[in-house]
C-alpha positions in Angstrom: 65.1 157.1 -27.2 68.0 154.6 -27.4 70.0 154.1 -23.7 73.2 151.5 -24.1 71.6 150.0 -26.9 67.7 149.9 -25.3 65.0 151.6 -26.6 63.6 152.8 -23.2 60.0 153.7 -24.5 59.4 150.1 -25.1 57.4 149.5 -22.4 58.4 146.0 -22.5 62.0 147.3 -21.3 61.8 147.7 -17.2 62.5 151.5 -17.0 63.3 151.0 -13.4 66.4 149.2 -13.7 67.6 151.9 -17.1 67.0 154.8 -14.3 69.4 153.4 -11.7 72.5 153.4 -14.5 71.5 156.9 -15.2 72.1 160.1 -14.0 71.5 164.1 -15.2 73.5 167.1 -14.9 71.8 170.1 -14.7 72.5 173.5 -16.9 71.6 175.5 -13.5 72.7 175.7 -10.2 69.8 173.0 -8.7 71.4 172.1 -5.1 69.2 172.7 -2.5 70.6 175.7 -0.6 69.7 174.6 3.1 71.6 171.7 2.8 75.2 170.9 2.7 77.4 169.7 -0.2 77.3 166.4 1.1 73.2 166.1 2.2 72.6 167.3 -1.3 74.8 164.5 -3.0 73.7 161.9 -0.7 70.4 162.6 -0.6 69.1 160.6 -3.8 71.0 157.3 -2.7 69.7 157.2 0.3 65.8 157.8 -0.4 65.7 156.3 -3.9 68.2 153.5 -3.8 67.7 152.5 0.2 71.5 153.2 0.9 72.6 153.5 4.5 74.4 156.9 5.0 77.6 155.3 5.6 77.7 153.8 2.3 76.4 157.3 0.4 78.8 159.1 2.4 81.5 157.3 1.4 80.5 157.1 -2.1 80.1 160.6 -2.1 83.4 161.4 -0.6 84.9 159.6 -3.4 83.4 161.8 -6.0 83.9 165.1 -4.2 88.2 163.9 -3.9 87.4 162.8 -7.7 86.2 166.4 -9.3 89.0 167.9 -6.5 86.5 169.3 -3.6 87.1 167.0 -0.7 87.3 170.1 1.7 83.7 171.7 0.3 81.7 168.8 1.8 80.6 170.5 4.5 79.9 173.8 2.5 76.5 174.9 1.6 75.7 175.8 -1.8 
């Protein structure tokens, strides 16, 4: 498997640092359905990547106004 020009099965290649540039979008409907639009998009950032809430919020925010839901952040699934 070839990522931005890597092969990432080389286990010489630090799979770690490929993960953080990448990302998945699922065929299903995989939000977690006790949690808000916003928990569920900010929930990876903060327990994988160590990012304060403020920060993943904001982020978040960002791409909700970017794919035009802003006002569904509080929504649940």
């Amino acid at each position: 498997l070839i990522f931005e020009g890597v092969d990432i099965t080389d286990k010489k290649n630090d799979l770690f640092a490929m993960r953080e540039k990448m990302g998945m979008v699922f065929q299903q409907f995989n939000l977690f359905p006790n949690m808000t639009v916003m928990e569920n998009i900010t929930l990876s950032p903060i327990k994988t990547k160590g990012e304060s809430r403020e920060v993943a919020e904001k982020r978040a925010q960002e791409l909700l106004e970017k794919v035009g839901l802003p006002d569904k952040a509080d929504a649940y699934p």
